[in-house]
C-alpha positions as a Python dict, from the first residue, in 0.01 Angstrom:
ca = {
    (1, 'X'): (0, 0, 0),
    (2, 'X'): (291, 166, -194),
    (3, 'X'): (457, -198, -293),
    (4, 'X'): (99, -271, -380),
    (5, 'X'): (96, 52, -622),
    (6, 'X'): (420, -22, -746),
    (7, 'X'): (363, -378, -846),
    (8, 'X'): (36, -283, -1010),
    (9, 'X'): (248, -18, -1228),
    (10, 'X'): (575, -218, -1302),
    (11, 'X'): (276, -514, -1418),
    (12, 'X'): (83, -253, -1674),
    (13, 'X'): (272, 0, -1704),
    (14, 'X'): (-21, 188, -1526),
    (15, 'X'): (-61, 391, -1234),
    (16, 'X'): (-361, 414, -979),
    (17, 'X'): (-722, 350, -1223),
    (18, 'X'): (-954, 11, -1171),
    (19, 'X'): (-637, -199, -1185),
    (20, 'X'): (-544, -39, -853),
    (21, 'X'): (-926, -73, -691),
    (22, 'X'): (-962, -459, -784),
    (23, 'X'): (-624, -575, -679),
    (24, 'X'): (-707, -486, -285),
    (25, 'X'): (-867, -716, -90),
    (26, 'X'): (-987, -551, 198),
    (27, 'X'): (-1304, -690, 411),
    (28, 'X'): (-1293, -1028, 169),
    (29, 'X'): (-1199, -1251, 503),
    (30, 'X'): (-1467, -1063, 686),
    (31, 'X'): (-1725, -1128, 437),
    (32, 'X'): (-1564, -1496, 408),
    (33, 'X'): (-1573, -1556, 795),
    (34, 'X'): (-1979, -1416, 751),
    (35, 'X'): (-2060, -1700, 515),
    (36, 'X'): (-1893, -1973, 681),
    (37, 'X'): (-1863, -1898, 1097),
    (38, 'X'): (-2255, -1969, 1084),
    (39, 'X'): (-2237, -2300, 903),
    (40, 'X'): (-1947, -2388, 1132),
    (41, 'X'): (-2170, -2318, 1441),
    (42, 'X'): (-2449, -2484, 1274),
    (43, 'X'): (-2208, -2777, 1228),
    (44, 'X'): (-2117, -2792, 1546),
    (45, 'X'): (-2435, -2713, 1807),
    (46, 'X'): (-2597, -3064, 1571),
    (47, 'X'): (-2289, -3232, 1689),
    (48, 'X'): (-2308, -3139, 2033),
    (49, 'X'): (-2693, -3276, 2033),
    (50, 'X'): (-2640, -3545, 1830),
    (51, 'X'): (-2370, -3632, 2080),
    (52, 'X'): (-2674, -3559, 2364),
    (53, 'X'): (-2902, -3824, 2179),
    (54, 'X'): (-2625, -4129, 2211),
    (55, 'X'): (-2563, -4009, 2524),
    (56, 'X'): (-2930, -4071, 2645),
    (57, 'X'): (-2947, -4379, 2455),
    (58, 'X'): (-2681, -4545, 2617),
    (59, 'X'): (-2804, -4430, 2956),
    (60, 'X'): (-3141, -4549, 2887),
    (61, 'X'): (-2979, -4888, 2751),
    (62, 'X'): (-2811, -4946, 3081),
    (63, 'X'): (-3114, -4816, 3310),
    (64, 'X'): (-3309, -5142, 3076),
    (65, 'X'): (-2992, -5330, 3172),
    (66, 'X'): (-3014, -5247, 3542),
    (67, 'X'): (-3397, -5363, 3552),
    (68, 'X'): (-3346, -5693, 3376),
    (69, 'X'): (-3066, -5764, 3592),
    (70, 'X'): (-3279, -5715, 3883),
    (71, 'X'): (-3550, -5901, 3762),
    (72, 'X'): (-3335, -6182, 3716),
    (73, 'X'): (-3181, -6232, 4074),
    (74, 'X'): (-3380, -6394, 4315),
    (75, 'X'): (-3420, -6222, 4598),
    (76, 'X'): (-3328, -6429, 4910),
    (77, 'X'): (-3265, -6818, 4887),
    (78, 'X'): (-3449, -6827, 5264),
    (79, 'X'): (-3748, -6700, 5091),
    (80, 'X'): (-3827, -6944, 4802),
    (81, 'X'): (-3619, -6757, 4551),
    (82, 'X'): (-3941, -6561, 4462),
    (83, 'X'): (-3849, -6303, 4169),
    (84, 'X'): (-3883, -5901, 4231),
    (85, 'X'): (-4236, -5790, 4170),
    (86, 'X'): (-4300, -5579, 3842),
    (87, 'X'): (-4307, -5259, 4013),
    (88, 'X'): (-3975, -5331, 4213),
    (89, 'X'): (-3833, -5348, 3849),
    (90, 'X'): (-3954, -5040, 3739),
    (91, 'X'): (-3866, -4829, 4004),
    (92, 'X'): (-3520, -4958, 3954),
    (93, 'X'): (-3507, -4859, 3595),
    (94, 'X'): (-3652, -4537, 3739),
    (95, 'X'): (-3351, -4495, 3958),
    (96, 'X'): (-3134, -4545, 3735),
    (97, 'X'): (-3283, -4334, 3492),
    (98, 'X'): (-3292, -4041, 3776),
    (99, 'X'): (-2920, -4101, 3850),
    (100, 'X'): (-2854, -4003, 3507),
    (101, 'X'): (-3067, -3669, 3502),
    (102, 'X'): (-3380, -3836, 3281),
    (103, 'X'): (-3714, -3814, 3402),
    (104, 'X'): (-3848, -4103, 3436),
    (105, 'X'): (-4214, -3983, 3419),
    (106, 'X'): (-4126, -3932, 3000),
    (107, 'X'): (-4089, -4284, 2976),
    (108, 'X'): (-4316, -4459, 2689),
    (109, 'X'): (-4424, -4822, 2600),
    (110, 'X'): (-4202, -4972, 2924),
    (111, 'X'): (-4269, -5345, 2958),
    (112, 'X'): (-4158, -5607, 3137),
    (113, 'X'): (-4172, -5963, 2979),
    (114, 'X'): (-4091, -6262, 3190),
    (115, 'X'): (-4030, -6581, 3041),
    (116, 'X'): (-3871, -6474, 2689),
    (117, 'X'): (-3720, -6763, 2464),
    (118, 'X'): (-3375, -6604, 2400),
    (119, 'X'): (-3262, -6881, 2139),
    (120, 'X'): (-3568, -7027, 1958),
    (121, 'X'): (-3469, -7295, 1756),
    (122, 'X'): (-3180, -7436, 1977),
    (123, 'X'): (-3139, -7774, 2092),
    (124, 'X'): (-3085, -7593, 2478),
    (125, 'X'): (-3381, -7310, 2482),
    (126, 'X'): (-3276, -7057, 2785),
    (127, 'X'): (-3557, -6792, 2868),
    (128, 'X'): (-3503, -6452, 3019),
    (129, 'X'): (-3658, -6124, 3067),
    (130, 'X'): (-3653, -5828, 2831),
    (131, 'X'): (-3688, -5488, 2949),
    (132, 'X'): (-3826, -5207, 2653),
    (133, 'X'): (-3924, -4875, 2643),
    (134, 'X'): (-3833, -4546, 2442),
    (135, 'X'): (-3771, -4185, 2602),
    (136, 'X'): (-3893, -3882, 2392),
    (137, 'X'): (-3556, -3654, 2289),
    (138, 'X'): (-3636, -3325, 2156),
    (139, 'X'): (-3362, -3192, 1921),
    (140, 'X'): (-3242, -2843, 1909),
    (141, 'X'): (-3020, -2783, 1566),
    (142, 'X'): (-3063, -2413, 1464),
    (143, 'X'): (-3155, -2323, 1099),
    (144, 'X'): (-3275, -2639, 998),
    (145, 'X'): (-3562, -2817, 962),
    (146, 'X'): (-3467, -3038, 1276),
    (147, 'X'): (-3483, -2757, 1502),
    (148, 'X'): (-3708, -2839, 1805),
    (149, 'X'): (-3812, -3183, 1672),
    (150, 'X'): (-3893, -3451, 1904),
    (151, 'X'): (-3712, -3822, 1820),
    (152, 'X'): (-3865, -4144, 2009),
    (153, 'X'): (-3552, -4286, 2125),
    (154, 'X'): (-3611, -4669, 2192),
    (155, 'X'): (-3412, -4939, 2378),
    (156, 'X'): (-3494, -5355, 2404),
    (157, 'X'): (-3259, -5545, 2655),
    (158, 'X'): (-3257, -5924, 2729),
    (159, 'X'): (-3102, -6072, 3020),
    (160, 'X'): (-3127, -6530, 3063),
    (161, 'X'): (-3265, -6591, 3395),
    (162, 'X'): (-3018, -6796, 3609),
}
């Protein structure tokens, strides 16, 4: 405080006054860290959901993957090569949905389409299955107008039956 005083008074050739009161800067990083600490945290709590959202998209994009994949494969040579039934398919989506902590009783819109042109317009047309459905995701950003809003996350896979 004193080499404070003294540079003030070697500068104006004053002592102590206003010049002395407006040169301090006491409590300017606390009110600086109160301005920006709650954007930062806003900042980063969206990331951290925003990072949620992928992360259930990509689990519900390999769930889809897991039940076209299953519909795909016969299921015994001995047997005809019959194809699972629909609800075999589902309930392995469902697993694999459960697996990844989603509850499969949110899921929306799922079907199951068997006999899907993959490449229309080709001289070699494969089929397939597709496998769709979306999984509600309710986001939680605070102070914004996203807070508790509820996003329709939706996946489409396609899989060429062998």
């Amino acid at each position: 405080m004193r080499r404070l005083r003294y540079r003030l008074s070697a500068r104006t050739g004053r002592s102590g006054g206003l010049f002395q009161l407006g040169a301090t800067d006491r409590g300017a990083v606390v009110l600086e860290a109160a301005l920006v600490l709650p954007l930062l945290l806003m900042l980063l709590i969206g990331m951290i959901w925003l990072g949620r959202a992928y992360n259930v998209a990509q689990t519900m994009t390999r769930a889809a993957r897991e039940g076209a994949r299953f519909a795909v494969i016969p299921s015994c040579a001995t047997c005809g090569n019959s194809y699972p039934a629909d609800s075999q398919v589902r309930a392995m989506v469902d697993a694999s949905l459960s697996a990844s902590s989603l509850n499969p009783t949110r899921v929306t819109g799922y079907t199951l389409q068997r006999g899907v042109v993959l490449n229309p317009g080709s001289a070699f047309p494969e089929t397939g299955v597709a496998v769709s459905f979306s999984y509600p995701f309710q986001l939680v950003v605070p102070f914004t107008s996203a807070n508790m809003t509820t996003i329709a996350i939706q996946t489409h896979v396609q899989m060429r039956q062998e």
